[in-house]
ZAVOLO-222420 format. One record per residue (C-alpha): residue number from 1; x, y, z. Coordinates in steps of 0.5 Angstrom, whole numbers, plus 2048, in hexadecimal, padded with zeros to 3 digits. Example, Ala and Ser with C-alpha at 12.3 -4.5 7.8 and 13.67 -1.06 7.14 Angstrom:
// ZAVOLO-222420
k 1 x 819 y 7F7 z 810
k 2 x 81B y 7FE z 80E
END
This chain:
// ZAVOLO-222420
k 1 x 800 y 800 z 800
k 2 x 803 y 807 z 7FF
k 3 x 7FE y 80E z 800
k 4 x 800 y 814 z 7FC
k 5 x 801 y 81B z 800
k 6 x 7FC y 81E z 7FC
k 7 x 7F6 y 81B z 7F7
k 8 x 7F8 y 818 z 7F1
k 9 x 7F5 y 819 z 7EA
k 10 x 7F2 y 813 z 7E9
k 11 x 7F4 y 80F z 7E3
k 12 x 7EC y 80C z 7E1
k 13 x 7EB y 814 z 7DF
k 14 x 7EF y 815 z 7DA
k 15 x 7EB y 815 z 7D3
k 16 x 7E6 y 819 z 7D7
k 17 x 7E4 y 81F z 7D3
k 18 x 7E8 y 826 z 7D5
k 19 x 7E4 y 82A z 7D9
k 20 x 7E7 y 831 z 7D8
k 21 x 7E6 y 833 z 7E0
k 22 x 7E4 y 830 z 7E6
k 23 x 7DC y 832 z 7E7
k 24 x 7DE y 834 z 7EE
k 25 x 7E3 y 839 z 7EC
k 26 x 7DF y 83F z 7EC
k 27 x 7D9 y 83C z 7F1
k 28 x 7DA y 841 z 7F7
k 29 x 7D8 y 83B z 7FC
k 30 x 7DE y 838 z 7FB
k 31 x 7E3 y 83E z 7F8
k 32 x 7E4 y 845 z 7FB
k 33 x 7E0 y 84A z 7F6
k 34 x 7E5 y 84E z 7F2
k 35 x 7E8 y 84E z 7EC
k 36 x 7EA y 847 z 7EC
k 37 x 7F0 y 844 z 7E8
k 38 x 7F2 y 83C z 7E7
k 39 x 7FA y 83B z 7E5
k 40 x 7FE y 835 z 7E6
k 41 x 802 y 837 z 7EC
k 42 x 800 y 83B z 7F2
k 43 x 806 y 83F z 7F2
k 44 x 804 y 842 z 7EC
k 45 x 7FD y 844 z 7EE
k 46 x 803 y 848 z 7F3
k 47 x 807 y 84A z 7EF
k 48 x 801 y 84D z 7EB
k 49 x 7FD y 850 z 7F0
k 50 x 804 y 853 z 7F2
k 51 x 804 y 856 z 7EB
k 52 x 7FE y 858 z 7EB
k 53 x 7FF y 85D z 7F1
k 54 x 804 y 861 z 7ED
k 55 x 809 y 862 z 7F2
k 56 x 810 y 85F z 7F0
k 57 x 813 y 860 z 7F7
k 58 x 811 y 861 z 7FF
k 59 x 810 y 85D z 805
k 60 x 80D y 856 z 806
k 61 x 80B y 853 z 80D
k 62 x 80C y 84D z 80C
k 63 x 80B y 847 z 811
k 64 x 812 y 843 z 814
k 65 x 80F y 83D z 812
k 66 x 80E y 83D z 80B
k 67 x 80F y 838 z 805
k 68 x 814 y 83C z 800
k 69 x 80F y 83B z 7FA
k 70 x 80C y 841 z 7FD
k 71 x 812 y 845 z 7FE
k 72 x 814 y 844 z 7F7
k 73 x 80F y 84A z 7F4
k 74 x 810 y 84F z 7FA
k 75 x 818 y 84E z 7F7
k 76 x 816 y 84F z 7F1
k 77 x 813 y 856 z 7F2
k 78 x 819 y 858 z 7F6
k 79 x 814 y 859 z 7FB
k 80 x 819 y 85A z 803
k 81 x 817 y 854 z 806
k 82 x 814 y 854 z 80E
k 83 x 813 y 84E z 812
k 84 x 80E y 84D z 818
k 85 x 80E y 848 z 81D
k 86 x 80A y 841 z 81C
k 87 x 809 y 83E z 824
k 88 x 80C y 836 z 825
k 89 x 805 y 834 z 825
k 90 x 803 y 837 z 81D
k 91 x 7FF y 83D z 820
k 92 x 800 y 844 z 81F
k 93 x 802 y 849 z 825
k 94 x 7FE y 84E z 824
k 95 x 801 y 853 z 828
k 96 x 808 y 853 z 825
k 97 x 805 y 852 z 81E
k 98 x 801 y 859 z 81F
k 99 x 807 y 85C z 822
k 100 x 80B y 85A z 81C
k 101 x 806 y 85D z 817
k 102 x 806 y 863 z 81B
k 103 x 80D y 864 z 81B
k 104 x 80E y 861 z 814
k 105 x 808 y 865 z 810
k 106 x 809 y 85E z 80C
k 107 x 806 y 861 z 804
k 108 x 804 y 859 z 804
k 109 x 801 y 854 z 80A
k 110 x 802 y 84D z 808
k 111 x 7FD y 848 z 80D
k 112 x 7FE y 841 z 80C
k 113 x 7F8 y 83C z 80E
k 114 x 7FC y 837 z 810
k 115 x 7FA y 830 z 80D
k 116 x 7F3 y 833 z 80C
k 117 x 7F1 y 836 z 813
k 118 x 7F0 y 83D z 814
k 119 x 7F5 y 840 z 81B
k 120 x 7F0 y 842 z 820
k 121 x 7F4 y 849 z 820
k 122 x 7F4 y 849 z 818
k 123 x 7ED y 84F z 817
k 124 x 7F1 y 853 z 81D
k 125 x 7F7 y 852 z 81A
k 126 x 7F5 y 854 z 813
k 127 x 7F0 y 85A z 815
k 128 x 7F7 y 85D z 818
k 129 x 7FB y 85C z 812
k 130 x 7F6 y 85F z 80E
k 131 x 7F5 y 865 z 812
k 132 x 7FD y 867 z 811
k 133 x 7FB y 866 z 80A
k 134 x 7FE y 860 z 807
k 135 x 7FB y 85B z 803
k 136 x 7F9 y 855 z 806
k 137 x 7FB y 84E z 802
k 138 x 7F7 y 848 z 805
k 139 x 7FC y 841 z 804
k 140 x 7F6 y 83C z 803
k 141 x 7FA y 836 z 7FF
k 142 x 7F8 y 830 z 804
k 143 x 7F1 y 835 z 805
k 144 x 7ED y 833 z 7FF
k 145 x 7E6 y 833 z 800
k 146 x 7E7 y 834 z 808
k 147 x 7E4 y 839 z 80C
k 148 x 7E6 y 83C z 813
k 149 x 7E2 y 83B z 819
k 150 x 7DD y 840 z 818
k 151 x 7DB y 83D z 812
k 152 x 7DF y 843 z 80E
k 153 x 7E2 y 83F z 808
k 154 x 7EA y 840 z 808
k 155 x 7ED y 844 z 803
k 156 x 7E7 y 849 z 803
k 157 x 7E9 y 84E z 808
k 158 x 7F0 y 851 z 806
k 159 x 7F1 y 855 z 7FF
k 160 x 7F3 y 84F z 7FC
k 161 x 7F4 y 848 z 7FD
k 162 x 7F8 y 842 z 7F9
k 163 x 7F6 y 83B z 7F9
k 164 x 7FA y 834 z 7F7
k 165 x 7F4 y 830 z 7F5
k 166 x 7F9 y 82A z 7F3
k 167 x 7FA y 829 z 7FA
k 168 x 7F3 y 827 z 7FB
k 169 x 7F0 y 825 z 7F5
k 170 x 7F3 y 81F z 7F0
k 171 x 7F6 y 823 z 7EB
k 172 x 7FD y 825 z 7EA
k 173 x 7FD y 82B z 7E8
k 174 x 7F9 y 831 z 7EB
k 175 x 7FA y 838 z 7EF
k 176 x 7F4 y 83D z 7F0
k 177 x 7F4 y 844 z 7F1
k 178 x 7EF y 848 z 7F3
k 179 x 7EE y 851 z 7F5
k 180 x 7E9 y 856 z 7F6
k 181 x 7EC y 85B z 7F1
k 182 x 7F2 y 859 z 7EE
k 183 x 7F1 y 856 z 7E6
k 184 x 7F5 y 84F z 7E5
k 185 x 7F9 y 84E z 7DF
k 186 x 7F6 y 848 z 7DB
k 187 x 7FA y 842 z 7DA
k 188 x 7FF y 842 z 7D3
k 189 x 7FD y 83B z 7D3
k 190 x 7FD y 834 z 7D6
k 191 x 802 y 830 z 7DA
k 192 x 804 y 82A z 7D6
k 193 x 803 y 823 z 7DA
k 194 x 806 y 81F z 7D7
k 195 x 80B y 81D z 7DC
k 196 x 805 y 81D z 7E1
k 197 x 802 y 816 z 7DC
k 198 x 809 y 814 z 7DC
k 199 x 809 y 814 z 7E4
k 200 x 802 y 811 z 7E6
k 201 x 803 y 80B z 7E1
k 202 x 80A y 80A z 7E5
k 203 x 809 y 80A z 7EC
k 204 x 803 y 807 z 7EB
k 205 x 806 y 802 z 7E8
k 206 x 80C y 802 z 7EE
k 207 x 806 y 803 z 7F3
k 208 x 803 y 7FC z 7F0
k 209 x 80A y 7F9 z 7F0
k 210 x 80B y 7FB z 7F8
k 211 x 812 y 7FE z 7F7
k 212 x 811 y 804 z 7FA
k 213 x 814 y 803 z 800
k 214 x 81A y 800 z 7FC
k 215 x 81B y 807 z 7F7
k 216 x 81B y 80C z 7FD
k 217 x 821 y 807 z 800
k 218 x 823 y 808 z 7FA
k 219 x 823 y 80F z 7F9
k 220 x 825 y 811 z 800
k 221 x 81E y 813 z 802
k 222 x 81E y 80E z 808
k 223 x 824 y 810 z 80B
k 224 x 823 y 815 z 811
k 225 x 828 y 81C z 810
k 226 x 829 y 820 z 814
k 227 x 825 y 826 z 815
k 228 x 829 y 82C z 811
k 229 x 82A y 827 z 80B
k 230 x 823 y 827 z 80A
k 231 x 823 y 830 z 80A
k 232 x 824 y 830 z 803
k 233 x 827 y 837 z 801
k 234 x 821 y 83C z 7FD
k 235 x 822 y 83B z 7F6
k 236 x 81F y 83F z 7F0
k 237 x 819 y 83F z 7EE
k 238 x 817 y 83A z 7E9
k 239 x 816 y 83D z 7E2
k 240 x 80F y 838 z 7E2
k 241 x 80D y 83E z 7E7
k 242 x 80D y 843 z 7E2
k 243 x 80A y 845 z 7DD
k 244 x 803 y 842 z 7DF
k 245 x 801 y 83B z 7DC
k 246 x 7FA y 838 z 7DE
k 247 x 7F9 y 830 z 7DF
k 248 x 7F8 y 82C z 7D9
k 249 x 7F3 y 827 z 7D8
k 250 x 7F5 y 821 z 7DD
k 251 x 7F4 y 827 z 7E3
k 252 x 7EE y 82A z 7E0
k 253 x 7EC y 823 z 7E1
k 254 x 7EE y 821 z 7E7
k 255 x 7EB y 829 z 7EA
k 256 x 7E4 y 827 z 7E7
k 257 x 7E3 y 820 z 7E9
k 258 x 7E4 y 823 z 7F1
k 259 x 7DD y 824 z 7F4
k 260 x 7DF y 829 z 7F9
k 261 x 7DA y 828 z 7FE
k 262 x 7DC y 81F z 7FD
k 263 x 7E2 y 823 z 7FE
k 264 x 7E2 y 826 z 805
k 265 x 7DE y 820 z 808
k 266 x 7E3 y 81B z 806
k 267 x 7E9 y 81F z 809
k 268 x 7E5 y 821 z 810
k 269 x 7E4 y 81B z 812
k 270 x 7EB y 818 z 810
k 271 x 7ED y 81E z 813
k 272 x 7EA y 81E z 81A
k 273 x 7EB y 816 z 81B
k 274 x 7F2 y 816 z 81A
k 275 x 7F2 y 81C z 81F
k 276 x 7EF y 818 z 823
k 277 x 7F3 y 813 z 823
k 278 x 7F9 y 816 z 824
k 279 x 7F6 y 81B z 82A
k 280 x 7F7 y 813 z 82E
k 281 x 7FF y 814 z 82D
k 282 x 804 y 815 z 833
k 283 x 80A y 819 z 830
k 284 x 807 y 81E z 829
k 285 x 804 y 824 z 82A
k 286 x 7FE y 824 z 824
k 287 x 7FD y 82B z 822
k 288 x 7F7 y 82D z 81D
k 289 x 7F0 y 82D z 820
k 290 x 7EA y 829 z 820
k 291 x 7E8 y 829 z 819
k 292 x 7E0 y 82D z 819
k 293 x 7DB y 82D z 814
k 294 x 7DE y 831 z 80E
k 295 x 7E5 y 82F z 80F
k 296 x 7E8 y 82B z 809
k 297 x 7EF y 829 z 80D
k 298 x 7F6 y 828 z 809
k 299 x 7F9 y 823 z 80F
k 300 x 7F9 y 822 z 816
k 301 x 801 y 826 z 818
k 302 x 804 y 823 z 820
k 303 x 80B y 825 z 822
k 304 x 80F y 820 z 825
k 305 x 813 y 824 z 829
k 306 x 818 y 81F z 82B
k 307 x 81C y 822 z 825
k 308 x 81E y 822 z 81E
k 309 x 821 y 81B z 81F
k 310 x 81B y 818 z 822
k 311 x 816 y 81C z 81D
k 312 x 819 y 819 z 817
k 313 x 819 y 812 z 81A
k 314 x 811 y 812 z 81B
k 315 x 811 y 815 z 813
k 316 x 814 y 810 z 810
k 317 x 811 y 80A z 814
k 318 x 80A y 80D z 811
k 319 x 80D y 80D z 80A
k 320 x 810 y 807 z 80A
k 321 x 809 y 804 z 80D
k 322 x 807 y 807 z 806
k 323 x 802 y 80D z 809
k 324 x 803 y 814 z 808
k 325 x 807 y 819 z 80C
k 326 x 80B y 81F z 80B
k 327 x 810 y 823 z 80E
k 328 x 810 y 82B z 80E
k 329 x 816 y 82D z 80E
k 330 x 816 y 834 z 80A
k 331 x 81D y 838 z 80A
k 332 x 81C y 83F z 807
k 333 x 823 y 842 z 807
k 334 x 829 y 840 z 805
k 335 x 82E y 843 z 80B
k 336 x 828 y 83F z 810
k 337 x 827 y 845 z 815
k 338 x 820 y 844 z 816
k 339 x 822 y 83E z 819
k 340 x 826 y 841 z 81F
k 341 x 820 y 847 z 81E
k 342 x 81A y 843 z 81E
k 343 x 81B y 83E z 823
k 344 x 814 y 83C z 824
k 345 x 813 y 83B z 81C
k 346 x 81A y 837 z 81D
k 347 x 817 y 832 z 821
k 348 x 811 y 830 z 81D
k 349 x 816 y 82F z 817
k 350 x 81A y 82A z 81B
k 351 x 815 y 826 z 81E
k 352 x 80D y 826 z 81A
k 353 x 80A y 822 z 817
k 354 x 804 y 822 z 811
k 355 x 7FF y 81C z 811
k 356 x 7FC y 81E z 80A
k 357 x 7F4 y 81C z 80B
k 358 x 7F2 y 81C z 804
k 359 x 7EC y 818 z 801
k 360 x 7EF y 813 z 7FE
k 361 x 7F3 y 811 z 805
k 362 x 7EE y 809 z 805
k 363 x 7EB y 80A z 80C
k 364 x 7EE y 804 z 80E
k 365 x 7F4 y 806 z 80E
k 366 x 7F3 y 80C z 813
k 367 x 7F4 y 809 z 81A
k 368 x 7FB y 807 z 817
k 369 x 7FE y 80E z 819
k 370 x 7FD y 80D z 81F
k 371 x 7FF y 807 z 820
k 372 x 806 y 808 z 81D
k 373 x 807 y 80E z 820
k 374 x 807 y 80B z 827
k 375 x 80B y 805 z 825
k 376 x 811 y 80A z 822
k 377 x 811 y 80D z 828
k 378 x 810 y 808 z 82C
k 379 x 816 y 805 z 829
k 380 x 81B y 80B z 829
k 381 x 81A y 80D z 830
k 382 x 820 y 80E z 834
k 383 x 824 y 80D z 82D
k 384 x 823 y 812 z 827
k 385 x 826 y 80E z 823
k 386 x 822 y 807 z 824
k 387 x 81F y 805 z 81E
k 388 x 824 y 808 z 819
k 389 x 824 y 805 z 812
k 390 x 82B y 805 z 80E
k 391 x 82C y 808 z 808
k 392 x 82A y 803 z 802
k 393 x 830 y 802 z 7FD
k 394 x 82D y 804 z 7F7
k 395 x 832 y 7FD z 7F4
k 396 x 82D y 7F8 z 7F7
k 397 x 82C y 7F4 z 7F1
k 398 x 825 y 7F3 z 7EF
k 399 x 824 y 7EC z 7F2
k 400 x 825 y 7EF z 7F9
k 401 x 820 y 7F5 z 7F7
k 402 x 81B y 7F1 z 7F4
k 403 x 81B y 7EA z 7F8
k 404 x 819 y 7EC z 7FE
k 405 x 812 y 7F0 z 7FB
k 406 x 810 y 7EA z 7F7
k 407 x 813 y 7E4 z 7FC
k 408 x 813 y 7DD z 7F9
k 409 x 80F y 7DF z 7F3
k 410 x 815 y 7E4 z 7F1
k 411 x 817 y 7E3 z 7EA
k 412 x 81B y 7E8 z 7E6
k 413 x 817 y 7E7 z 7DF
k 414 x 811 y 7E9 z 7E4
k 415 x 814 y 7EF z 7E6
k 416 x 816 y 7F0 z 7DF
k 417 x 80E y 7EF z 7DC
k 418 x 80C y 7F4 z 7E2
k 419 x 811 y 7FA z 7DF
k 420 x 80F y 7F8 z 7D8
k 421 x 807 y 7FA z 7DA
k 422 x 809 y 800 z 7DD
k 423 x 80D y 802 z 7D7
k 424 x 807 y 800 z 7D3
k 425 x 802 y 804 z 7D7
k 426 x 807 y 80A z 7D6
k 427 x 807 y 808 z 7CE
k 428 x 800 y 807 z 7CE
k 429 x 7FE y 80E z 7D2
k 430 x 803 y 812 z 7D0
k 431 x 802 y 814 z 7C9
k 432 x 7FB y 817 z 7CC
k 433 x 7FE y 81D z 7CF
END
């Protein structure tokens, strides 16, 4: 069994007619009123609404916990980069966060709705970053379809607000852009999915073959690495970001077949049962809500606060058991002063932990997170290092490799004659994209 970190497009869908646009995009239950436009990547729904403001320099707050796709437009801008503290729990601090914008007098605010939940503080804290005159962005890319406790729609407070549809609905391309006043550049045209085709195909086929576990040895994936290892220095952004492009036919697919109301109850209640059962643990600290009516949760996010070492220990016992889990370790600056600057948002690096939730996640297999986490803890205590895993020599002959998957039945010329399917399938699908 292996399970994706987000829905997967599914391949019995191909051949389907192309629908131009999902129907929802413009229905106002499900997306913020406003101008509203769908590209391929969320970054350049950023980059657009960035253009779009006119300004080619300023001051954007930004918060210390931030993946560096987010960053990358700001840069691109020349805007002068401010951050504000995230709390080791993933809540904003309210008090310092105004005190900064009244310091700062930011001329852009970025708020991220982490994992699709509005902070408790989020109305307040945008009210003042409005008040000193700055344009207020709402980062809602694991919040589509989500809304806060109030019932208010996530993205529909702020100036502006971004969504990363493909992290909640099975497409592999799409990022939505929406803003009250400012006209969005209409995409040149659509990105190209070849290698997406090729990609399902594939790890459908190694999925099939149960060599998951055997690739990431292979590649090094399985070996824990010392947290700075994992910082990676802040590149350029891609040249994909920009000019925009929209999604092709396979997202546009994907995008439509998701009905959003299916959608929301499927996450929910996978949500809150794998929160549930995570609450019953000794040694984590859970730190998303209880998912309310109208939240369309990304994950359950814990931090294992024993540290990096243990941290990486429970991540890779749940990949290895094949279920979905991520790490958030989002590096922003190259010289890493933000580390020593914002050692709240340092903690969360080192030690959380996302369990994505999404409806493609079999019901059955949910209670298993928690029963892995307590068997890895249980495992390390009082040793960080128990239960480590070698690193895998990528010289093991394929005997070795494959022997252990299909036991005694293992036969080279059926390894072969499952590769040959696999390649098949690509010949077979390739040529429609």
């Amino acid at each position: 069994m292996f399970i994706p970190l987000e829905p997967e497009f599914r391949l019995r869908w191909l051949g389907k007619p192309d629908p131009q646009h999902p129907p929802w995009l413009h229905d106002s239950d499900w997306i913020p009123s406003g101008h509203t436009q769908l590209y391929a990547y969320a970054r350049t729904g950023l980059h657009a609404i960035l253009d779009a403001l006119g300004a080619s320099s300023g001051t954007a707050l930004l918060p210390a916990y931030l993946p560096e796709s987010a960053v990358w437009p700001f840069r691109e801008h020349d805007y002068d980069i401010v951050y504000y503290p995230i709390s080791e729990d993933l809540t904003y601090p309210e008090n310092k966060i105004e005190t900064l914008i009244d310091e700062v007098t930011p001329d852009v605010v970025l708020f991220v709705h982490y994992l699709g939940f509005a902070d408790p503080a989020f109305e307040r804290v945008a009210t003042a970053a409005s008040a000193s005159g700055a344009t207020v962005i709402e980062d809602c890319a694991r919040g589509l379809f989500s809304r806060d406790a109030t019932g208010k729609l996530l993205g529909s407070t702020g100036d502006a607000a971004v969504f990363c549809a493909h992290k909640t609905l099975p497409a592999p391309f799409g990022g939505i852009a929406v803003t009250r006043n400012l006209a969005l550049p209409t995409p040149t045209e659509p990105v190209s999915e070849k290698k997406e085709v090729l990609r399902l195909v594939t790890t459908k086929g190694i999925n099939q073959l149960n060599l998951r576990n055997t690739l990431r040895r292979l590649n090094g994936r399985a070996v824990p690495r010392p947290f700075y290892e994992d910082l990676a220095a802040v590149l350029p952004m891609p040249d994909s970001a920009w000019p925009p492009v929209a999604p092709g036919m396979l997202s546009r697919i994907g995008l439509t077949e998701a009905s959003p109301p299916r959608i929301r109850s499927q996450r929910r209640a996978r949500y809150n049962r794998v929160r549930t059962h995570l609450l019953d643990i000794d040694g984590i600290h859970v730190l998303t809500p209880w998912a309310h009516e109208g939240a369309n949760p990304y994950g359950v996010a814990i931090r294992i606060p024993q540290g990096p070492e243990t941290r990486n220990d429970v991540y890779h016992a749940i990949r290895r058991a094949g279920l979905p889990a991520e790490r958030y370790i989002w590096g922003l600056d190259d010289d890493w002063t933000y580390i020593e600057d914002f050692p709240e948002a340092t903690r969360l690096r080192e030690t959380i932990i996302i369990i994505p939730t999404h409806q493609q996640v079999p019901w059955q297999s949910l209670p298993r997170f928690a029963e892995i986490i307590t068997q890895t803890l249980e495992a390390t205590s009082g040793d960080p290092t128990t239960g480590r895993k070698s690193s895998f020599s990528a010289s093991v002959g394929h005997e070795r490799i494959l022997a252990p998957i299909f036991g005694d039945g293992y036969r080279p010329e059926r390894a072969f004659r499952c590769t040959e399917y696999v390649l098949s399938r690509v010949t077979d699908i390739r040529g429609r994209f």
